[in-house]
C-alpha positions, 0 to 999 in steps of 0.5 A: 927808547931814549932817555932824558935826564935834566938837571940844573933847574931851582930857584933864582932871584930876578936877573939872575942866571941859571945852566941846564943840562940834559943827558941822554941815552939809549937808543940815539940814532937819526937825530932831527934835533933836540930841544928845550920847551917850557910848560907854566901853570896853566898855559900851553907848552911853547918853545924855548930854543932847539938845535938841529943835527946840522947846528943850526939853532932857533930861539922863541922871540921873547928868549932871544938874547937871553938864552943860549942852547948848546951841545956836547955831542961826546956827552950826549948832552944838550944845555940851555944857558940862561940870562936876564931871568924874568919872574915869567920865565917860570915854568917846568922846562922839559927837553926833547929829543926829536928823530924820525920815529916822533920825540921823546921828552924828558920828566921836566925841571922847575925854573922859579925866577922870584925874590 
């Protein structure tokens, strides 16, 4: 089984800036690719951005421009760089990680973009 530890969430000011990383570990083999989603109160889980295992990487509109995902592939480790904060944008994040037996997900990490 893999496991998925994140870090990096908190509180920020609006326009503000924060890094996320997620490490894993365990069983890594056939990686499809990995991902971030967020999940707010109340709402649906919905994609943030996600990488392939080719480096090929997609964005959810309303976070294109603003976000960045990225990896290090010598760490295991998948980061999600983001900008231009917007009170919206908060929500647990949770990243994943997706091969050929379904996704794995980690426990999830609370982003608050308030004054």
């Amino acid at each position: 089984q893999v496991q998925l530890v994140e870090s990096g969430g908190g509180l920020v000011q609006p326009g503000g800036s924060l890094r996320l990383s997620c490490a894993a570990s365990g069983s890594i083999f056939s990686i499809y690719a990995m991902g971030w989603y967020r999940q707010a109160p109340g709402k649906q889980r919905e994609l943030v951005a996600r990488i392939t295992s080719g480096g090929s990487t997609n964005y959810a509109d309303s976070m294109k421009g603003r976000f960045t995902i990225s990896r290090d592939n010598a760490k295991n480790t998948v980061y999600l760089q983001m900008n231009s904060l917007k009170p919206e944008d908060t929500a647990v994040y949770y990243c994943s990680y997706n091969d050929y037996l379904g996704v794995s997900w980690g426990q999830g990490t609370q982003v608050t973009v308030s004054s």
